[in-house]
N, C-alpha and C positions, 0 to 999 in steps of 0.2 A: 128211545129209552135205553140206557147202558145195564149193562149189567149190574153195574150196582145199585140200579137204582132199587128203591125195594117200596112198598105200597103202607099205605099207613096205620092199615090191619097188622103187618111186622112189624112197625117200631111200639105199638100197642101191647102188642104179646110180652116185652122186654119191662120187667114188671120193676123199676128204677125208684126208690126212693130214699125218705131223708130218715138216716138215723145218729143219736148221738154217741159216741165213743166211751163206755164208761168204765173198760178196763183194758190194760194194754201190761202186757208182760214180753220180754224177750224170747223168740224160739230157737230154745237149745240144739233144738232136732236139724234146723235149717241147715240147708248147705251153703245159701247166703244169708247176711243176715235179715231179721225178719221181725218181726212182733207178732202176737197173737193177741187179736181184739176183739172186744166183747162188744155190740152196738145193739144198743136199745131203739130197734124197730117200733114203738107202741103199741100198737095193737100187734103187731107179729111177732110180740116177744123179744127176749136177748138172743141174737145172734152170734155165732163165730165166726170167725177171720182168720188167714193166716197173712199177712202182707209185708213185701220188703220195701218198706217206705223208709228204714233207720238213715237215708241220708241224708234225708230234708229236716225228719222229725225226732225232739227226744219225747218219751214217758210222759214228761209233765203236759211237754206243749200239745199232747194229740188227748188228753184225757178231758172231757167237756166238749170236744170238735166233732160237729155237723159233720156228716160226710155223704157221699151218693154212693146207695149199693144197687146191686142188682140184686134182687131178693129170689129171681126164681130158673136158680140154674140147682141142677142137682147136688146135694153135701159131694164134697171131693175132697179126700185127705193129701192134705199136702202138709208134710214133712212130721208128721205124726201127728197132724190136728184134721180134726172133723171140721172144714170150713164150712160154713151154712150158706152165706152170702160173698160176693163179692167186692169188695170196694174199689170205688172207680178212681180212676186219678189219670197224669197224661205224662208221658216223657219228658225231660227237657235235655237244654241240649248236650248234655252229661250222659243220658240213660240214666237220670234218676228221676223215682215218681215223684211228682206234683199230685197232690189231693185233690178230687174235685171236688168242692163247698158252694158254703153260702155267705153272702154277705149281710143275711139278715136272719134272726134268731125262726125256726121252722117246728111246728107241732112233728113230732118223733113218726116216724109211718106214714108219713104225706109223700104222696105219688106224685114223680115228676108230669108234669101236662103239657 
């Protein structure tokens, strides 16, 4: 077993699921740029965000989008925002985030499995 390997009790702990994006504003605060999102968790409520995704995405296109967060990491202020969650995405070959989604419509608060 390597070290990385890790047991399926830790990928369980990492509490990942779908919510929808239903407000996105620019963060003035950022050092780079940024959006500050609001994601409708369903049952865990509206969350915050701080994320520098403005390369890939405008305002319009990220408002309605699914997306993967991680719901249970501690709030951490970044750049003057209470982030609640994290949103997941991937690099590409730029250093700019790619979202990670869905290609099918998802009930709000559903736990990845």
């Amino acid at each position: 077993m390597s070290a990385n390997t890790i047991e399926w009790q830790d990928f369980e702990r990492v509490d990942l699921r779908v919510g929808t994006i239903v407000h996105v504003e620019p963060n003035a605060k950022a050092r780079k740029p940024a959006y500050i999102l609001r994601v409708d968790l369903g049952p865990l409520g509206v969350k915050t965000s701080s994320a520098q995704i403005t390369a890939h995405y405008g305002i319009d296109e990220l408002l309605g989008k699914q997306v993967l967060c991680v719901c249970n990491f501690a709030p951490k202020s970044i750049a003057g925002v209470r982030s609640e969650v994290l949103v997941t995405g991937v690099y590409d070959s730029d250093e700019r985030v790619v979202l990670a989604g869905f290609d099918k419509p998802l009930p709000n608060g559903s736990r990845l499995a």
